[in-house]
C-alpha positions as CSV (number, residue, x, y, z in Angstrom):
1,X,-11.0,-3.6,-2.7
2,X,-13.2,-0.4,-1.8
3,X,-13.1,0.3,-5.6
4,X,-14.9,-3.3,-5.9
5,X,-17.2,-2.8,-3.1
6,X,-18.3,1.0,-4.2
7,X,-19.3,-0.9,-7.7
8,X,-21.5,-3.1,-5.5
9,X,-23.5,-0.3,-5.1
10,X,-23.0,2.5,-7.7
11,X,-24.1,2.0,-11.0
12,X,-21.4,2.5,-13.5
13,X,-18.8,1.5,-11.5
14,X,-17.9,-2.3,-12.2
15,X,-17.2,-4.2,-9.2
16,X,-16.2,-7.3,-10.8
17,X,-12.8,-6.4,-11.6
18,X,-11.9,-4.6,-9.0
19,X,-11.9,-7.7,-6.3
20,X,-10.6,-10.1,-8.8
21,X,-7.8,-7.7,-9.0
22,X,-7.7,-6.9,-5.1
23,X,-7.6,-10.8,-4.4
24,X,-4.1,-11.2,-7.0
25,X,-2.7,-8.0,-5.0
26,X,-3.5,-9.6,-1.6
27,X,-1.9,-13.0,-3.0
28,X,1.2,-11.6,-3.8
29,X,1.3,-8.5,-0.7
30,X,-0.3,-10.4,2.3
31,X,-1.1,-13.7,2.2
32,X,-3.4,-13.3,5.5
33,X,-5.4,-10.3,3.8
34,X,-5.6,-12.7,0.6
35,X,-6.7,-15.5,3.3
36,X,-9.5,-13.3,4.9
37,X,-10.7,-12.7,1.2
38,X,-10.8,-16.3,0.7
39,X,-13.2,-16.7,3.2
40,X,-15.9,-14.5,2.8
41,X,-19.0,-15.4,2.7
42,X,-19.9,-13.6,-0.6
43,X,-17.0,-13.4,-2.7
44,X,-14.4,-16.2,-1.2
45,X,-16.3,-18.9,-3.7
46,X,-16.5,-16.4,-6.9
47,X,-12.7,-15.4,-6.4
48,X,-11.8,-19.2,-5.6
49,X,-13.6,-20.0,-8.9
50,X,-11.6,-17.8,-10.5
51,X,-8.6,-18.8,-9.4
52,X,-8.7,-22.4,-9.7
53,X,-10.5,-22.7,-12.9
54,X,-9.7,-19.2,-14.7
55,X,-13.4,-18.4,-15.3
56,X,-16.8,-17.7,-13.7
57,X,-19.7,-19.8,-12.9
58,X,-22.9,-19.5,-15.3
59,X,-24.8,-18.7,-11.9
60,X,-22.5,-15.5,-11.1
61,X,-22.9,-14.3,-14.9
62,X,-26.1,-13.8,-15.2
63,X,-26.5,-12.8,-11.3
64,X,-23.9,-9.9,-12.2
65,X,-25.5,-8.9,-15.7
66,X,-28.9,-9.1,-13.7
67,X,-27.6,-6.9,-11.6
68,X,-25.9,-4.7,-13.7
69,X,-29.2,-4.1,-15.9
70,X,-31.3,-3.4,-13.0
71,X,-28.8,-0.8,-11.5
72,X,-28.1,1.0,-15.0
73,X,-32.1,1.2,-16.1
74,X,-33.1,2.2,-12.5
75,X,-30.9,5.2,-12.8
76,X,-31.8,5.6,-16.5
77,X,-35.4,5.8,-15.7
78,X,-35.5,7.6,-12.5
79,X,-32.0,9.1,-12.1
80,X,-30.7,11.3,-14.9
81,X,-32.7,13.6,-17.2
82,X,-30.1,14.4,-19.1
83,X,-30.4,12.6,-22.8
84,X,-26.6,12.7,-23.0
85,X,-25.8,11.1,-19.5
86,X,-28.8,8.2,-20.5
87,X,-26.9,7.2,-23.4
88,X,-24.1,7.3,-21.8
89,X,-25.3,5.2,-19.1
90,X,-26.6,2.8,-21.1
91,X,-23.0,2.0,-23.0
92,X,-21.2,1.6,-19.9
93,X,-24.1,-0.9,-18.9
94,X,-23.6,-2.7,-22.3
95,X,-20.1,-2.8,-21.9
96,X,-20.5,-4.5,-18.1
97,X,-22.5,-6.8,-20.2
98,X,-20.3,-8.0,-23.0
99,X,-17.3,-7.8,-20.9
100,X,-19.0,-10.2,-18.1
101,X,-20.0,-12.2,-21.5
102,X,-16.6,-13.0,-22.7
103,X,-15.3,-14.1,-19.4
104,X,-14.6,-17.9,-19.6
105,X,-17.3,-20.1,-17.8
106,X,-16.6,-22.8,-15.8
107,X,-18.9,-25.8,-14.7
108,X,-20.1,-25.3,-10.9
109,X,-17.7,-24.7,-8.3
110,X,-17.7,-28.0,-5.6
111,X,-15.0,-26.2,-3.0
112,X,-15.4,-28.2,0.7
C-alpha cells in the first residue's frame, strides 16, 4: 500500500499495481483493512472496478497515463541532466503507458 501511494507521487514508481495488489492482499489477510480500502474516496471505485469487472474505466486510463506523462517529462525537463537517466526515464514512462494500455477496459462503473 505505501509502495502504491509513494508511486502517487514519485515519478518512476507505478502506483497502479501496487494498490490493486494491496486490495487482493487485504481481501484474503483482513477483510476489515480490505473494507476500509473499499471505501475510500479515491481508490475504493477504481479497485471495485477492478474487481467486479476485471478491467479499468476509460476515464482512469487516460487520467493515469496523463499523469504518468506529466510526472516523467517534468522530471525529464527540469530534473535530471544526465542524457543516460533521461532516456531511461523516458522508457519506464513508455512502459507505464503501454502497460496501463493493455489493461482490459470496462464501460463506466454504476456502484450505489
Amino acid at each position: 500500500m505505501a509502495l502504491g501511494v509513494l508511486g502517487a507521487v514519485l515519478p518512476g514508481l507505478p502506483t497502479t499495481p501496487f494498490l490493486l495488489l494491496a486490495a487482493a492482499c487485504f481481501a484474503k489477510g483482513s477483510k476489515r483493512a480490505h473494507a476500509w480500502l473499499l471505501r475510500n474516496r479515491v481508490l475504493g471505485p477504481i479497485i471495485q472496478t477492478w474487481e467486479h469487472d476485471g478491467g479499468l474505466t476509460l476515464r482512469t486510463k487516460v487520467t493515469s497515463a496523463v499523469l504518468v506523462i506529466v510526472a516523467i517529462g517534468c522530471s525529464i525537463i527540469w530534473g535530471v541532466q544526465h542524457p543516460g537517466l533521461r532516456i531511461m526515464l523516458l522508457v519506464v514512462g513508455l512502459t507505464g503507458v503501454v502497460v496501463l494500455y493493455r489493461l482490459p477496459t470496462v464501460g463506466r462503473a454504476s456502484r450505489g
